[in-house]
N, CA, C and O of each residue as an XYZ file, in Angstrom:
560
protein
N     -46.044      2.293     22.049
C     -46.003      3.021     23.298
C     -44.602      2.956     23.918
O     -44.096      3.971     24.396
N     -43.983      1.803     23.917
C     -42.610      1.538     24.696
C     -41.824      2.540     24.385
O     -41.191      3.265     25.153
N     -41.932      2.586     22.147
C     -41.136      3.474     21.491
C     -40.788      5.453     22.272
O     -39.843      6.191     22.550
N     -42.570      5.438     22.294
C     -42.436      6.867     22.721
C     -42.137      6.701     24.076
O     -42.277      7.904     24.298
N     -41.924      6.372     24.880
C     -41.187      6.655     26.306
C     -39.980      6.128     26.430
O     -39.277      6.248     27.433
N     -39.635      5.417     25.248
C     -38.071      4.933     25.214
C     -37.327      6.290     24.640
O     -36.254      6.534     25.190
N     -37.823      7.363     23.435
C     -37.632      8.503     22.737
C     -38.439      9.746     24.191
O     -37.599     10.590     24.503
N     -39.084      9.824     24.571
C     -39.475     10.438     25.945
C     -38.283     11.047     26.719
O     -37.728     12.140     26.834
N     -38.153      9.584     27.266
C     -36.219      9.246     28.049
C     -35.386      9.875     27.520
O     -34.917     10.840     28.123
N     -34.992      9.589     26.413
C     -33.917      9.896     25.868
C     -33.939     11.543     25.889
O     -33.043     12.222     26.392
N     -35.376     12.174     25.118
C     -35.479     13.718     25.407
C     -35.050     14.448     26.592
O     -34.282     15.408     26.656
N     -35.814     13.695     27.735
C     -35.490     14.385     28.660
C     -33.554     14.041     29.011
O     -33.018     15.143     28.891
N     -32.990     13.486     29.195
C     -31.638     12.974     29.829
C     -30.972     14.156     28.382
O     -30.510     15.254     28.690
N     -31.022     13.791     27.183
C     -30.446     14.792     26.613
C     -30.638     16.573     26.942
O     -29.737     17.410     26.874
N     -32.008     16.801     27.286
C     -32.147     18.273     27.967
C     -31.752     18.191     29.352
O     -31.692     19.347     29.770
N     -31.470     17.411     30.212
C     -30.924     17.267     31.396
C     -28.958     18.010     31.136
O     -28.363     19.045     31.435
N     -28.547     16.375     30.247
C     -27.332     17.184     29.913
C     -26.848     18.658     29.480
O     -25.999     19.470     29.848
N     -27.992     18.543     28.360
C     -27.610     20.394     28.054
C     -27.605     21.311     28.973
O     -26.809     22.249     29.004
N     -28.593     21.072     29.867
C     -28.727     22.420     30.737
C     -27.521     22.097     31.750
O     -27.676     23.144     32.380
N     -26.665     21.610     32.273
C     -25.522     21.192     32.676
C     -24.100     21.468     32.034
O     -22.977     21.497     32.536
N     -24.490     21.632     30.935
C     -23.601     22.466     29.850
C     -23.585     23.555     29.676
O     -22.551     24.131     29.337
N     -24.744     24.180     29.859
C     -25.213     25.530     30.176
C     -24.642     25.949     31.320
O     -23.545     26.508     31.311
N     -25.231     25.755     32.266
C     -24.558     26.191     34.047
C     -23.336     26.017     33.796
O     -23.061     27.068     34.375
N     -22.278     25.629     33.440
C     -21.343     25.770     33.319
C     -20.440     26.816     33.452
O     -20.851     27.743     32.753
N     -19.134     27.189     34.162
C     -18.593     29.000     33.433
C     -17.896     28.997     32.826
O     -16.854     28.346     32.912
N     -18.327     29.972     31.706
C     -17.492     30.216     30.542
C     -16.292     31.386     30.918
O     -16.383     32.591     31.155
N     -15.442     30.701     30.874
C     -13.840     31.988     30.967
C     -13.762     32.770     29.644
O     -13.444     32.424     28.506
N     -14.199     34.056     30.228
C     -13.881     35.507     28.790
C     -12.186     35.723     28.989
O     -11.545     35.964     27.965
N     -11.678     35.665     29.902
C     -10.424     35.944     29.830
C      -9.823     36.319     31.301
O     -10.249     37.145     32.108
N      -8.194     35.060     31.431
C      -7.304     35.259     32.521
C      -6.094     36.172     32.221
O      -5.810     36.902     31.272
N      -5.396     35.807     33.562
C      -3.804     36.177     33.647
C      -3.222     36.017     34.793
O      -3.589     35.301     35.725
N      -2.094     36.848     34.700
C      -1.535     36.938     35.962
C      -1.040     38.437     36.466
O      -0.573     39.316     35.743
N      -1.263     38.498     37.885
C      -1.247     39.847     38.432
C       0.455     40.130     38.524
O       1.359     39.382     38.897
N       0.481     41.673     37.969
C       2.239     41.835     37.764
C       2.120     42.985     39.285
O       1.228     43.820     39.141
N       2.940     43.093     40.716
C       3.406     44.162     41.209
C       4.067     45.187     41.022
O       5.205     45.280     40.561
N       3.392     45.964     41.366
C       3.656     47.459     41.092
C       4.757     47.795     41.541
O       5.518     48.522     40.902
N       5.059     47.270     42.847
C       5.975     47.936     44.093
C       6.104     46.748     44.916
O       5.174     45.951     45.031
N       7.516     46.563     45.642
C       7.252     45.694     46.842
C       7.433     46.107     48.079
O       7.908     47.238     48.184
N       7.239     45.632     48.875
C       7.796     46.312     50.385
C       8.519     45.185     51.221
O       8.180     44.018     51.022
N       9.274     45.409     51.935
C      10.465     44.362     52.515
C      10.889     42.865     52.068
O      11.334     41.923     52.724
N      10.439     43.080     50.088
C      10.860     42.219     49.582
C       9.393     41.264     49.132
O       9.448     40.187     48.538
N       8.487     41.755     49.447
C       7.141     41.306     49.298
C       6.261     42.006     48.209
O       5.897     43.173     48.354
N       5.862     41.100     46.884
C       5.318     42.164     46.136
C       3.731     43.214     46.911
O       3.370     43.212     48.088
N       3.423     43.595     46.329
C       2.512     44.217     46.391
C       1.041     43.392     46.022
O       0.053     43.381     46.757
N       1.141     42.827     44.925
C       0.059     41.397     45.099
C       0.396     40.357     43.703
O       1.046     40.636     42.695
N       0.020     39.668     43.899
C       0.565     38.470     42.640
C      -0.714     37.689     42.820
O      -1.573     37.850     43.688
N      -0.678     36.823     41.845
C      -1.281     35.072     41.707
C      -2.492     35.453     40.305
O      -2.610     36.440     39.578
N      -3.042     34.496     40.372
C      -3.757     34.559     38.832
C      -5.281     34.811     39.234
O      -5.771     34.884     40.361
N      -5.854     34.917     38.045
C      -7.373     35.297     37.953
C      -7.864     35.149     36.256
O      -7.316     35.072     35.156
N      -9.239     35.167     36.823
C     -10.084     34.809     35.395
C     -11.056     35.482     35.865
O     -11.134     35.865     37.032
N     -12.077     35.724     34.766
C     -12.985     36.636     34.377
C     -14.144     35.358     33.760
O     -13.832     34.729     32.749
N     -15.433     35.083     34.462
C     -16.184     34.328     33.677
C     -17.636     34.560     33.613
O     -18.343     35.037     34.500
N     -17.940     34.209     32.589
C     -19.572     34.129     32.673
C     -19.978     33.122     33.619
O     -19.142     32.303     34.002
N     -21.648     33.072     34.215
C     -21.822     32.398     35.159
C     -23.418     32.302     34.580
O     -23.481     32.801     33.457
N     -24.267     31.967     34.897
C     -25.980     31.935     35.102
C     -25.982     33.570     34.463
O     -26.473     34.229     35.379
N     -25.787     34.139     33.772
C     -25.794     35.505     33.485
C     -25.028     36.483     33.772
O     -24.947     37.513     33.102
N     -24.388     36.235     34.816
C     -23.497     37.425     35.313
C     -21.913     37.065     34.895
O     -21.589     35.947     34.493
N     -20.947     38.216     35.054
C     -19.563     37.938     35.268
C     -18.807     38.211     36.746
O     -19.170     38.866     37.723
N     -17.923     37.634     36.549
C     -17.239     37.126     37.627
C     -15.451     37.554     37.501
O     -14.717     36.981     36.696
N     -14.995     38.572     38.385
C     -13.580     38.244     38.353
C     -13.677     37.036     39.947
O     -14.253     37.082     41.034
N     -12.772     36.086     39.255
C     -12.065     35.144     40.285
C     -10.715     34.812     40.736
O      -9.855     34.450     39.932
N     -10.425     34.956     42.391
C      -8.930     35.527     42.142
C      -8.649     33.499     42.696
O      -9.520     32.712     43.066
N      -7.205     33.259     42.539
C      -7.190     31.714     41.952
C      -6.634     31.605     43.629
O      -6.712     32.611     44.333
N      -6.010     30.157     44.253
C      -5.755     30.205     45.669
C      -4.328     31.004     45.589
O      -4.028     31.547     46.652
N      -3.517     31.149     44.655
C      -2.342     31.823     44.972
C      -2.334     33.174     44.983
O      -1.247     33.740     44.868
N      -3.561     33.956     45.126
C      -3.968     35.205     45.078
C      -3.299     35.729     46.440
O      -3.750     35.197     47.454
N      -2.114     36.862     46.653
C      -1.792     37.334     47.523
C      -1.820     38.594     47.790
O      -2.274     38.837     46.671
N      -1.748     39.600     48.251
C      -2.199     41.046     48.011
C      -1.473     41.560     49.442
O      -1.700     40.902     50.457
N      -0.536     42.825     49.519
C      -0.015     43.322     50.661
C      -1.159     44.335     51.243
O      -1.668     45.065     50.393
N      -1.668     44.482     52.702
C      -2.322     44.978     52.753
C      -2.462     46.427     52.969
O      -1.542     47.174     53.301
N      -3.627     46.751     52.765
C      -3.692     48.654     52.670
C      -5.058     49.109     53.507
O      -5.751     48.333     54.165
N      -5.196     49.946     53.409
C      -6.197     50.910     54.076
C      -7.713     50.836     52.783
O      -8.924     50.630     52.858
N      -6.710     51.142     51.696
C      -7.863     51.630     50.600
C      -7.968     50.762     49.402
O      -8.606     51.238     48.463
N      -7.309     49.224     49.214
C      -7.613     48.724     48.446
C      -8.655     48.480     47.186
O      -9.684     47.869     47.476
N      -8.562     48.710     46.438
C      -9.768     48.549     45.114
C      -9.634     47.626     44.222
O      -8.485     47.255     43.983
N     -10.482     47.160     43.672
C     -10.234     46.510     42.179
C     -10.551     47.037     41.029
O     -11.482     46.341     40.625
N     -10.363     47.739     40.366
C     -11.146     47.830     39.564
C     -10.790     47.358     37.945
O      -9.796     46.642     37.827
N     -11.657     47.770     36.507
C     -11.073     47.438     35.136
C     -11.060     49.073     34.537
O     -11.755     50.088     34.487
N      -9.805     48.548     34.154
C      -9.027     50.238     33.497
C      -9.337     50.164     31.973
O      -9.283     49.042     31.471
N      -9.709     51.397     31.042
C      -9.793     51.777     29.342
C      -8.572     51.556     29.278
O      -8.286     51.119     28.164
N      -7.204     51.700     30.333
C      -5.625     52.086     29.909
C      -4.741     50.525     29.981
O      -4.855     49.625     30.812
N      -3.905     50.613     28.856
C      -3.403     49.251     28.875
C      -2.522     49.297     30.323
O      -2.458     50.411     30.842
N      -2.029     48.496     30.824
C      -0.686     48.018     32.327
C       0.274     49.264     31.504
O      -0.018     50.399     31.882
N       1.227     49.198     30.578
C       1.946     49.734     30.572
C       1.880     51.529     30.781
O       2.863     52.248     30.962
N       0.864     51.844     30.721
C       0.804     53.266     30.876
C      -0.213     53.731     32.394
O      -0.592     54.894     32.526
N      -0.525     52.732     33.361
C      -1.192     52.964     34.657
C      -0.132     53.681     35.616
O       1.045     53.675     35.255
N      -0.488     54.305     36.831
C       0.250     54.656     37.404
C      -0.499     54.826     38.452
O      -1.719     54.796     38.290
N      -0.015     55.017     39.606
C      -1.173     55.713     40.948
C      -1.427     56.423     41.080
O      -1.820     56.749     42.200
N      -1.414     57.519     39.730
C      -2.333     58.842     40.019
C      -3.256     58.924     38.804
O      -3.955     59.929     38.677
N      -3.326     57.651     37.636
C      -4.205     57.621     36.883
C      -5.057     56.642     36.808
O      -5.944     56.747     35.962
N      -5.011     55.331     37.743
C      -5.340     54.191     37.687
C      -6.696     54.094     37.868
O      -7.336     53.131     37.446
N      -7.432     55.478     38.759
C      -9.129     54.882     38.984
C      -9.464     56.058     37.527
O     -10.680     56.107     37.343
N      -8.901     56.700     36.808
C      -9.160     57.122     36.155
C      -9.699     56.897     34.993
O      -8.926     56.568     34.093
N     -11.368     57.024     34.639
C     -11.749     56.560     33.750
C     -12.187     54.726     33.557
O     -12.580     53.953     32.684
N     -11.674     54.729     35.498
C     -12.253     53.149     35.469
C     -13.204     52.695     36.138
O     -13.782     53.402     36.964
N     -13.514     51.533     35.925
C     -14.919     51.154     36.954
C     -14.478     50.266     38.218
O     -13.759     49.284     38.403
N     -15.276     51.116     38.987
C     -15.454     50.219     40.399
C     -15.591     49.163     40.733
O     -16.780     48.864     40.837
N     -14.705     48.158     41.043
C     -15.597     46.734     40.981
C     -15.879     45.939     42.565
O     -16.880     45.280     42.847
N     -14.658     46.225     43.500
C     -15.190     45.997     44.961
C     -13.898     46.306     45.623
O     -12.736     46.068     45.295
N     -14.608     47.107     46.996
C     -12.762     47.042     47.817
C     -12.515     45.811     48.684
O     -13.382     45.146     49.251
N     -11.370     45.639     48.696
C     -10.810     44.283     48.940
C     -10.593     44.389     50.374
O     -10.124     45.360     50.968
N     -11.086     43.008     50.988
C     -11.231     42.849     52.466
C     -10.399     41.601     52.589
O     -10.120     41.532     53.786
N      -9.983     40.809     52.099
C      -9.544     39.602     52.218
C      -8.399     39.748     51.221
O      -8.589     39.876     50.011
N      -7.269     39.721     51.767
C      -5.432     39.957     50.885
C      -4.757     38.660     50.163
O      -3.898     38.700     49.282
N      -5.550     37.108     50.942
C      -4.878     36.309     50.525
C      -6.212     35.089     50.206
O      -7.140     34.834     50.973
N      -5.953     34.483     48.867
C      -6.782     33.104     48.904
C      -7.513     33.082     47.794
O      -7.111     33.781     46.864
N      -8.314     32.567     47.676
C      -9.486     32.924     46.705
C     -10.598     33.628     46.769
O     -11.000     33.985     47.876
N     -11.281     33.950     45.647
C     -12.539     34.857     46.196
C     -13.272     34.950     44.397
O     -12.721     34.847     43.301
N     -14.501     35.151     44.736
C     -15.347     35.115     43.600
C     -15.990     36.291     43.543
O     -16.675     36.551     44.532
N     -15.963     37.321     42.401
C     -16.447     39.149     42.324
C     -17.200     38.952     41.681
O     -17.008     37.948     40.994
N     -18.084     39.458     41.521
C     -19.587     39.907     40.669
C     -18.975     41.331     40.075
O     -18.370     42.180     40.730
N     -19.235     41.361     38.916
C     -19.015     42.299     38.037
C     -20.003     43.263     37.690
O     -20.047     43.289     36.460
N     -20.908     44.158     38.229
C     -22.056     45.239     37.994
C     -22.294     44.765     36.035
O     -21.488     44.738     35.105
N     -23.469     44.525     36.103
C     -24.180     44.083     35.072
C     -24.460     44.373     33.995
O     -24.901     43.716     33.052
N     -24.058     45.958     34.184
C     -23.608     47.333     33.194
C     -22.589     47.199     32.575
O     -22.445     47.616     31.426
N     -21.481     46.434     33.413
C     -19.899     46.765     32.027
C     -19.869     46.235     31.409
O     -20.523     45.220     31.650
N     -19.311     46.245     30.303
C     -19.016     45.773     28.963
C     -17.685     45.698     28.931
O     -16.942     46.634     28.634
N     -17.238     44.225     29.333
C     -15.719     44.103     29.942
C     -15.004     44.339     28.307
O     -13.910     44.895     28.399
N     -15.351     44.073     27.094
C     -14.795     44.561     26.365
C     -13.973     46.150     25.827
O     -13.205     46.473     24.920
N     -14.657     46.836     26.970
C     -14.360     48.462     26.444
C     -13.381     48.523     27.969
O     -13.436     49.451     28.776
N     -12.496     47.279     28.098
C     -11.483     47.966     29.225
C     -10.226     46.858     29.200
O     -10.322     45.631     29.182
N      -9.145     47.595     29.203
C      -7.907     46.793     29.018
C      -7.124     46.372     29.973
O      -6.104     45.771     29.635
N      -7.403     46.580     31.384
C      -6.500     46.155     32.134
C      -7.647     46.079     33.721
O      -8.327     46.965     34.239
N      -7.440     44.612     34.106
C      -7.676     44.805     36.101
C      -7.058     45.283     36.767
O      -6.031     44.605     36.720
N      -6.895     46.099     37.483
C      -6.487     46.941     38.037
C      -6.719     46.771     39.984
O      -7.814     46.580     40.513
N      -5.485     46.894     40.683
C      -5.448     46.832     42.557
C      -4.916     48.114     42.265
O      -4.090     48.501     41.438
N      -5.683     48.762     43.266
C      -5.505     50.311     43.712
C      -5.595     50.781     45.282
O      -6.591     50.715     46.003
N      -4.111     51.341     45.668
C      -5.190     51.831     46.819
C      -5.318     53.643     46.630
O      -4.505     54.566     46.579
N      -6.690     53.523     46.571
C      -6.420     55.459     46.306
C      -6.044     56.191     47.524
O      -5.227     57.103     47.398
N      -6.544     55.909     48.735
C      -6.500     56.097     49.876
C      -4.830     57.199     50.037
O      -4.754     58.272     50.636
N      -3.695     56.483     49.298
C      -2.022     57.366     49.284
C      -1.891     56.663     47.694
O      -0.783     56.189     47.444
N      -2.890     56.573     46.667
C      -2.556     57.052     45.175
C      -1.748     56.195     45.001
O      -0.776     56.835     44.600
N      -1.378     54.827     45.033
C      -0.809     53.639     45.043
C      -1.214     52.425     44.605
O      -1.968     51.661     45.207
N      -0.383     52.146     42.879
C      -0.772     51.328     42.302
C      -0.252     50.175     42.969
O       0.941     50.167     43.273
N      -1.113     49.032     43.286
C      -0.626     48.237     43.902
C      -0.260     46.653     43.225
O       0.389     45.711     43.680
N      -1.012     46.851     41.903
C      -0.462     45.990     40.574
C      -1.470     45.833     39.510
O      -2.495     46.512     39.578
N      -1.282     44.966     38.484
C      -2.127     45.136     37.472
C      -2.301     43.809     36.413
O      -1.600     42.864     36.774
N      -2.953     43.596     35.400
C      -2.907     42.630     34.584
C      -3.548     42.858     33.550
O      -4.739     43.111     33.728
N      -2.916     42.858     31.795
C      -3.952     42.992     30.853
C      -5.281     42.159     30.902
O      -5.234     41.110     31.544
N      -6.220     42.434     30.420
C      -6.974     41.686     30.472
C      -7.127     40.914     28.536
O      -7.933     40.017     28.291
């Protein structure tokens, strides 16, 4: 009897750990945000981010050095087009929506619509469409 609740124990604390291993987030892929444009010497937005799995969902996460100049029409979204060929009159083009940005500086955690398939898109993308203004970008 001791045996099986000594092997009991052990079952459970080992499925304890796993599922703790599980919850965990898995990073699909970071970088760092390049500006598009600056204004009085200020880029347009910088600092890093990652992309992760979570309990099922994905996540862009912008890191604390996340800075962003502010706009009217800010967007985020993930572009089919690599950084080198975006521009502010093609950037929501062919891309997905992911949230408009209310907060310019710090960190912040995005939910990614449950539908994309972050594989079929090459670049994150700050937009403001509002005056067609790429406001920076990052391969993904």
């Amino acid at each position: 009897m001791k045996r099986f609740i000594f092997a009991f124990s052990l079952c459970l604390t080992l499925l304890g750990s796993m599922q703790s291993t599980f919850a965990a987030d898995a990073v699909i892929t970071s970088g760092k945000l390049t500006a598009d444009f600056s204004s009085w010497g200020k880029p347009s937005v910088e600092g890093d981010w990652k992309i992760v799995r979570s309990e099922g969902k994905q996540f862009i996460e912008l890191a604390d050095n996340f800075k962003a100049k502010k706009g009217p029409d800010v967007k985020i979204f993930l572009s089919p087009e690599p950084t080198s060929t975006l521009t502010g009159k093609n950037a929501a083009k062919g891309s997905v929506f992911i949230k408009l940005i209310n907060d310019f500086e710090g960190n912040a955690r995005i939910e990614i619509p449950a539908n994309v398939d972050i594989s079929q898109y090459k670049s994150l993308v700050f937009h403001c469409e509002e005056y067609t203004k790429l406001w920076g970008s990052s391969a993904l």
